[in-house]
C-alpha positions in Angstrom: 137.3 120.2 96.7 136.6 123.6 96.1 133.9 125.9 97.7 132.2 125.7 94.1 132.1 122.4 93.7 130.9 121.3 97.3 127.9 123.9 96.9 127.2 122.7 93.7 127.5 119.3 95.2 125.6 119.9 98.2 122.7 121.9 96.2 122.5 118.9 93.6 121.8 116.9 96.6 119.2 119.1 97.9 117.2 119.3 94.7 117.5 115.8 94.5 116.3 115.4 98.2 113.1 117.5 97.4 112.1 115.9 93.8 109.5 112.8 94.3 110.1 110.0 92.9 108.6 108.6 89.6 104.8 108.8 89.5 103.4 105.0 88.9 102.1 104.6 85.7 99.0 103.0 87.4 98.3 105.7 89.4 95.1 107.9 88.4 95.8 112.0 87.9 96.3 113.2 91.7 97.5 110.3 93.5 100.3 111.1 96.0 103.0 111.9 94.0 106.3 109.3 93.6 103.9 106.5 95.4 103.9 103.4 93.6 101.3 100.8 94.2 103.5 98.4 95.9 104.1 101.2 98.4 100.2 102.1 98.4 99.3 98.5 99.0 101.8 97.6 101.9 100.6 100.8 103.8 97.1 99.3 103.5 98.4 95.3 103.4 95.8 95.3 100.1 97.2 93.2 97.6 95.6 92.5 94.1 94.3 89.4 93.1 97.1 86.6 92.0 95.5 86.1 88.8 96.6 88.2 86.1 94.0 91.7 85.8 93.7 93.8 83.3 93.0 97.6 82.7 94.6 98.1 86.2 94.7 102.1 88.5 95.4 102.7 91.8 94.7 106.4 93.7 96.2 107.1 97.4 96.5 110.3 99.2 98.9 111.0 101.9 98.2 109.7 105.2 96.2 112.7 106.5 93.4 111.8 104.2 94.6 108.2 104.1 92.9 106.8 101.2 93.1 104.1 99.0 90.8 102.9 95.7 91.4 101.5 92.9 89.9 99.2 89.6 91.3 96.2 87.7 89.4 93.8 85.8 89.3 90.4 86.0 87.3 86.8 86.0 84.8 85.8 88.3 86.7 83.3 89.8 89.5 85.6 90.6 86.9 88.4 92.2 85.9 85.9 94.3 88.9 84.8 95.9 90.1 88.6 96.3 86.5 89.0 98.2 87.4 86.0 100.1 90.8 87.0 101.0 89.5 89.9 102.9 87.0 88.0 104.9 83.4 89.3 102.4 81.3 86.5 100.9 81.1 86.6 97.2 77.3 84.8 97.7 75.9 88.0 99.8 76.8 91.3 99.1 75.5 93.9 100.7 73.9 95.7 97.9 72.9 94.4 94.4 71.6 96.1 91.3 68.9 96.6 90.0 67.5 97.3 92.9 63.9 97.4 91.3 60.2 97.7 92.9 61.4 96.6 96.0 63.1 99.8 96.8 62.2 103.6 96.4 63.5 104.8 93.0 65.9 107.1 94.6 68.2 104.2 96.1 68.3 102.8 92.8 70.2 106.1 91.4 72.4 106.7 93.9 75.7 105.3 93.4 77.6 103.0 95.0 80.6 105.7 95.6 81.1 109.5 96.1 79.8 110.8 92.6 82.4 113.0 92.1 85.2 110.1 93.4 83.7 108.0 90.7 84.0 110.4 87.9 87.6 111.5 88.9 88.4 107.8 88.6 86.3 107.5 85.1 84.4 104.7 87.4 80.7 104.3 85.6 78.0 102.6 86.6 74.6 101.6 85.0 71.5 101.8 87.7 70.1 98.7 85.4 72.6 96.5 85.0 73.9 93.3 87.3 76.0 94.5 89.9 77.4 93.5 93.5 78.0 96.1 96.8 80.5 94.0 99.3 81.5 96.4 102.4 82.6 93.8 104.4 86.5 93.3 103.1 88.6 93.9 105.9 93.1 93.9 105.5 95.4 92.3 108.3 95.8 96.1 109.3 92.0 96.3 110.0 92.0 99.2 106.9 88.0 98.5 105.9 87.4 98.5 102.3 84.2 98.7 100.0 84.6 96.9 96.7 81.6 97.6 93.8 81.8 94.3 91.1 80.1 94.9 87.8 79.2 91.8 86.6 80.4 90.4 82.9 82.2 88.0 80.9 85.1 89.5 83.4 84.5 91.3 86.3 85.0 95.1 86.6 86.2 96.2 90.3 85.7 99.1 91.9 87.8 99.1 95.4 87.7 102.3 97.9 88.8 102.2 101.7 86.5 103.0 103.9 88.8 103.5 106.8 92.3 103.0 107.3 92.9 100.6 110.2 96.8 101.1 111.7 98.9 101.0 109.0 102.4 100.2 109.3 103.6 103.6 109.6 107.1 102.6 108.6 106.1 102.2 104.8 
């Protein structure tokens, strides 16, 4: 081979080296770039529900900030296993909306995430309308999760990590 062509060799491989990989479909606007959700969700051993979802997005940052969330939607039935799976109890959440009388009116405006999380993800939320706060789903890693369920015909999830547990660094 010629020097030419082994430069050109070796600086194809370097570019190639540097680029990330595809970006996921499913992944919101500024999720680590070239991770898929399959990636996302082994690092975190979170795993969507096995019933089909619909209108599915994922977001995770690199493992400094270590953070996962994500939304599908899906029915009832399905919610609650997920819930289930990760040891919450679909009967007692640990917020619900409305709030109502019993609370001060500020708790009933605050929402259940970070505001400006929630409108980087498009996630909404109506103060006055049926909806669930679980904070008790935890993964096989011990990565803590808070899920927000909006309640409906089918289900609207919100999922966000709380903390990270010991992911399997190898992913």
């Amino acid at each position: 081979m010629t020097k030419k062509a082994v430069a050109a060799l070796l600086l194809s491989v370097a570019f190639l080296a540097g680029c990330d990989g595809q970006p996921d479909p499913r992944a919101y606007p500024g999720s680590e770039s070239g991770v898929s959700w399959e990636a996302a969700s082994a690092r975190f051993q979170m795993t969507l529900p096995p019933c089909p979802v619909k209108e599915f997005h994922f977001d995770v940052q690199p493992r400094l900030t270590e953070r996962l969330a994500f939304a599908f939607v899906a029915p009832k039935s399905c919610v609650d296993e997920f819930l289930k799976r990760y040891g919450d109890d679909p009967a007692n959440p640990t917020r619900t909306w409305p709030i109502g009388d019993a609370r001060p009116p500020y708790d009933e405006a605050r929402p259940p995430f970070d505001a400006d999380e929630m409108r980087q993800f498009g996630w909404t939320y109506d103060p006055k309308a049926k909806a669930s706060l679980y904070t008790r789903l935890e993964t096989p890693y011990h990565a803590t999760f808070s899920a927000f369920v909006k309640s409906g015909p089918e289900e609207t999830v919100y999922v966000r990590s709380r903390t990270s547990g010991f992911p399997d660094r190898s992913k």
